[in-house]
N, C-alpha and C positions, 0 to 999 in steps of 0.2 A: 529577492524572491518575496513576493507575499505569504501573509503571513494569514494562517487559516484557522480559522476561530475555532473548528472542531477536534484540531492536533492541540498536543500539549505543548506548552511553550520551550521547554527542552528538546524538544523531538529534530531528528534529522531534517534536513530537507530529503527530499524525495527525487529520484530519476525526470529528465524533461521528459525523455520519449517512450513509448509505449515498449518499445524489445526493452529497454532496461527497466523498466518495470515490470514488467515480466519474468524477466531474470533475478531480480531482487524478488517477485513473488517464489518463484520455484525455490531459491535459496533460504527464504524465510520458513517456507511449509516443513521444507528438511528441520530448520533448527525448532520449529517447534515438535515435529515430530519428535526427534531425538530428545526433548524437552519434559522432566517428572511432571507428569498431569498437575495442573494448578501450580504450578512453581513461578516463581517472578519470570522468569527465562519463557515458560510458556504461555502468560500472560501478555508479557512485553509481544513476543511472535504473533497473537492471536490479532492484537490491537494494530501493530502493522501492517500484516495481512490487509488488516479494514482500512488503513489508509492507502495505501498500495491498488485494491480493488476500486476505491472510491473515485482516485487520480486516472487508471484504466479505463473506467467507465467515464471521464470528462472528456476523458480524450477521445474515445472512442464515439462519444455524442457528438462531437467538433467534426467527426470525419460523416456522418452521417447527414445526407440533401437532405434537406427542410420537405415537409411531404407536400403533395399540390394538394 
């Protein structure tokens, strides 16, 4: 897997396709929810979130025709 300058070098890799990224997104929102405001655990959730949206929206640019 490549290796992406704007994750942290510990960081997971992340779902290839779009439904398990998505599913890891839903799953995430809960544990940040359930997460003490500003605690590592909600921090850590907020920051995946953002990598998780970021990988969404690649994908989702990949599926989209080039405009005329």
């Amino acid at each position: 897997m490549a290796h992406h300058d704007s994750a942290p070098s510990d960081a997971a890799p992340l779902p290839r396709t779009r439904d398990e990224l998505l599913a890891l997104h839903r799953e995430t929102r809960r544990q940040r929810n359930a997460a003490k405001h500003g605690s590592p655990d909600h921090v850590a959730a907020i920051d995946l979130l953002g990598r998780i949206e970021v990988e969404v929206a690649r994908i989702e640019r990949a599926m989209d025709p080039p405009l005329v």
